[in-house]
N, C-alpha and C positions, 0 to 999 in steps of 0.2 A: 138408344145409345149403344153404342160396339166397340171393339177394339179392331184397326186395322194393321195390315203387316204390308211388306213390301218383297219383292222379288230378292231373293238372294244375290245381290249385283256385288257385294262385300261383305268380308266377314262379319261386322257389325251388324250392316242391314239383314241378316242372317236370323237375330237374335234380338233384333227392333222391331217396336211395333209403338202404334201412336193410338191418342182419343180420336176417333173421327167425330166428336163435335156434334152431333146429331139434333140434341137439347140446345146448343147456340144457337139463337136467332136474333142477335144482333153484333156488331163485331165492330164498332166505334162506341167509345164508353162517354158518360154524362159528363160534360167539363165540369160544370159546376158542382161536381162531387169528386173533382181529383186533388189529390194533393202531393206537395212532393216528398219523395222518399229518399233519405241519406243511407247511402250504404256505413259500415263501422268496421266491416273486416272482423270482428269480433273483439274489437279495442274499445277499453271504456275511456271518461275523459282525461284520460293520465297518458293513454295512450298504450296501454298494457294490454294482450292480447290475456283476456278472459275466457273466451271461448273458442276454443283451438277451432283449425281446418278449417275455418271461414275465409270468404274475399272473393273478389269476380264479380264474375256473372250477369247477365243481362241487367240495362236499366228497367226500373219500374216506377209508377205512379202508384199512390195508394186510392183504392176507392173507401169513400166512409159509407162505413156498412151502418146502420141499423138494427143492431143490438139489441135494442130496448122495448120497442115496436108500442111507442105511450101515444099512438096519435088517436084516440079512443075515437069512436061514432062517428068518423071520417073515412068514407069507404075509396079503394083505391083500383087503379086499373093498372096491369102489368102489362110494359110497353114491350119488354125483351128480354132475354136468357141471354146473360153474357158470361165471358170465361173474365174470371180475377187472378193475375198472375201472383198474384200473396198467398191463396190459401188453394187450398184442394177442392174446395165446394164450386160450383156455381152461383152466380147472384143474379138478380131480377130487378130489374129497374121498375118500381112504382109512381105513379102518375097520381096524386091526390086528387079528389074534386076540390078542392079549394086552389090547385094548382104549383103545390107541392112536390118535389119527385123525391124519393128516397130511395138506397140498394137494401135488400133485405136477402138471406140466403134461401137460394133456389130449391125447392124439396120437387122430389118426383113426382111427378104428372105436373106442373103448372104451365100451363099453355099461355102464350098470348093473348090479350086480351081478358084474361080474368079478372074477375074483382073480389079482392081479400079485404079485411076487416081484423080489425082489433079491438078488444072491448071484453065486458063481463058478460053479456049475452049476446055475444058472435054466434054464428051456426058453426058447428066444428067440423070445418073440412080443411080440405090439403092449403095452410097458407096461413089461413088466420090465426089470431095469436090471441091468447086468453090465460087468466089465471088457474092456476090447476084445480081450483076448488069447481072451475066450471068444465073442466074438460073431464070426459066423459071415463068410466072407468076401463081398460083394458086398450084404449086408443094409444097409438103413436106417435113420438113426439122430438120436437127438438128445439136445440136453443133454449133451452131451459137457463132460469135465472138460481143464483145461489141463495142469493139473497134480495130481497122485494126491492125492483127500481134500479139495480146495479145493472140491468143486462146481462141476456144471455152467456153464461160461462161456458156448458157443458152442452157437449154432443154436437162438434159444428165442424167437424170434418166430413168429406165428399160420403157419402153412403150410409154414414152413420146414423141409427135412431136408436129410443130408447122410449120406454114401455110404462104407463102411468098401470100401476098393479094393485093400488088398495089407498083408501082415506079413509083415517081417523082422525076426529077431533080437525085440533089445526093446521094437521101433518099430512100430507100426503107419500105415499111411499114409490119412487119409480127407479124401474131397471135399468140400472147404464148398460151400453154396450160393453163393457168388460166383462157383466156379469152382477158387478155389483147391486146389491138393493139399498136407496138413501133415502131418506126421511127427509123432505123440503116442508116450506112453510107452502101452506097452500094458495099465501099470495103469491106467489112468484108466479111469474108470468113462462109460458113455453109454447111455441107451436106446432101445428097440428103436419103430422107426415114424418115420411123420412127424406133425408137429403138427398138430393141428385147426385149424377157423376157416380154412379156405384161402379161401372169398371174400372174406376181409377189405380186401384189394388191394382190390376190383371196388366198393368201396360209397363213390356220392360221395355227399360231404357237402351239396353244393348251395347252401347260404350259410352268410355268415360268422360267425351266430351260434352253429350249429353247433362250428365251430373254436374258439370265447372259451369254452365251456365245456370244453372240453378244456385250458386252461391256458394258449392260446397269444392273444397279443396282436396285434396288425398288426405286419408287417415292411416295414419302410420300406425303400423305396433307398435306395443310397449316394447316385446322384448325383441323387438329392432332398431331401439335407439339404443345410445349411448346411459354409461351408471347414472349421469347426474343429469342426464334428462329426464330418465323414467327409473324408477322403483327396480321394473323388472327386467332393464337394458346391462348389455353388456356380457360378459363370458367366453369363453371359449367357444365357438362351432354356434350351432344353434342348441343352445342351454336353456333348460326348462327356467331357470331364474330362484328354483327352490321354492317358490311362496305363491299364496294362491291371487288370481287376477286382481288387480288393483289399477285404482287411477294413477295418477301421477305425484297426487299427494297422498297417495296412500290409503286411501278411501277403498275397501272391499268389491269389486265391480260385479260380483255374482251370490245374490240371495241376504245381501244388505236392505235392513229398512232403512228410509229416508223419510219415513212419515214421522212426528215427534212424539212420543210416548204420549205425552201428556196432551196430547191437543183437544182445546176444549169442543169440537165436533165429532170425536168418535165415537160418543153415544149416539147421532144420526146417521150413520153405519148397520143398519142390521144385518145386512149378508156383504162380507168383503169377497172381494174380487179372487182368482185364482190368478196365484203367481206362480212362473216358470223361475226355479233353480234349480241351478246345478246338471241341466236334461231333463229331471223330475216334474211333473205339474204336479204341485202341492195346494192346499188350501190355504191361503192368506188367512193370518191368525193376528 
């Protein structure tokens, strides 16, 4: 997989560049795993926009991914690499022998025609999916589950993996991509590899019509609006606003926690992540 560019024919095209695709190999998706997707502008049901700068943007179907990957001692054959317009990953269309298809997210190397597995004594290679107490120590991983049978929460953006480092007892300990180290129950299930699509990072957009089909609308400053729109709107000329960055409601926007003091999982936390404030990388405490 690459990133390709185009001749400077316009300013944009200047400063553009695209995925060439390379991991796609197939480019018509399973109907029977589509469903439809309601856009919301970022309006909940009152009608109240909750999530600013949202609206637009191209239509999309959803594919239902597979998440959970509970189809045990059913081994499956991988029909195609297809692109999923929802998320950044790749996804793989599976072919059951019982005659099943399911989407499961694409990890790097998975060719056509493979056959992945899920279970407690799967062979651990790129695809299959097994609980941590059977994945091997020092292996790479993703789609890891938070909790046994919920499906996969963590680690399921394009390139991302994360690192099984040490078991004890009923705990298993692995490295997220932020850095962090967390203590899972060693049931939870996660898969073997890292995700495809790793240039995904590296592809600029180049203009902003680009980004409005993506869903996203212009993000205004704060202290470019008006006083009673924003906190830090309003003054004379271009005014610092006196006070340090905030949201809208007034929420600290640089070097605030938003995790809860008290939340009953921060004992499964043994190495927290490094957070950026202020310009500073500091160590999250």
């Amino acid at each position: 997989m690459g990133i390709k560019s185009y001749k400077p024919t316009t300013a944009a095209r200047r400063f553009a560049s695209v995925n060439d695709y390379a991991e796609v190999t197939k480019t018509s998706p399973e109907k029977t795993l589509l469903e439809p997707l309601k856009k919301t502008g970022g309006r909940n049901h009152h009608g109240v926009i909750t999530s600013r700068f949202r609206g637009g943007g191209n239509k999309r179907r959803y594919r239902v991914i597979d998440f959970r990957r509970d189809k045990d001692g059913v081994p499956a054959k991988v029909v195609g690499i297809e692109y999923d317009p929802n998320r950044t990953a790749f996804i793989a269309l599976l072919s059951y022998a019982d005659g099943e298809k399911r989407y499961i997210l694409s990890p790097l190397g998975l060719k056509d025609g493979a056959i992945v597995e899920s279970g407690f004594s799967v062979e651990p290679k790129v695809g299959n999916c097994m609980p941590l107490s059977s994945v091997p120590v020092g292996y790479e991983i993703h789609n890891i589950e938070v909790r046994p049978g919920c499906g996969g929460k963590l680690v399921r953006s394009a390139g991302m993996v994360a690192r099984l480092v040490g078991r004890e007892g009923d705990y298993a300990s692995v490295q997220l991509p932020s850095g962090e180290i967390r203590k899972l129950s060693v049931t939870c299930r996660a898969t073997i590899g890292q995700l495809g699509n790793v240039d995904h990072q590296n592809v600029s957009l180049g203009k902003a019509g680009r980004v409005r089909c993506r869903g996203k609308k212009p993000h205004v400053r704060g202290m470019a609006q008006n006083p009673h729109d924003h906190p830090m709107g309003g003054g004379e000329g271009r005014s610092k606003s006196g006070r340090h960055p905030c949201s809208p409601t007034g929420v600290l926007a640089k070097g605030g926690r938003t995790r809860r003091r008290k939340n009953a999982t921060n004992g499964m936390i043994l190495r927290r992540r490094k957070s950026v404030r202020y310009g500073q990388q500091v160590l999250g405490k």
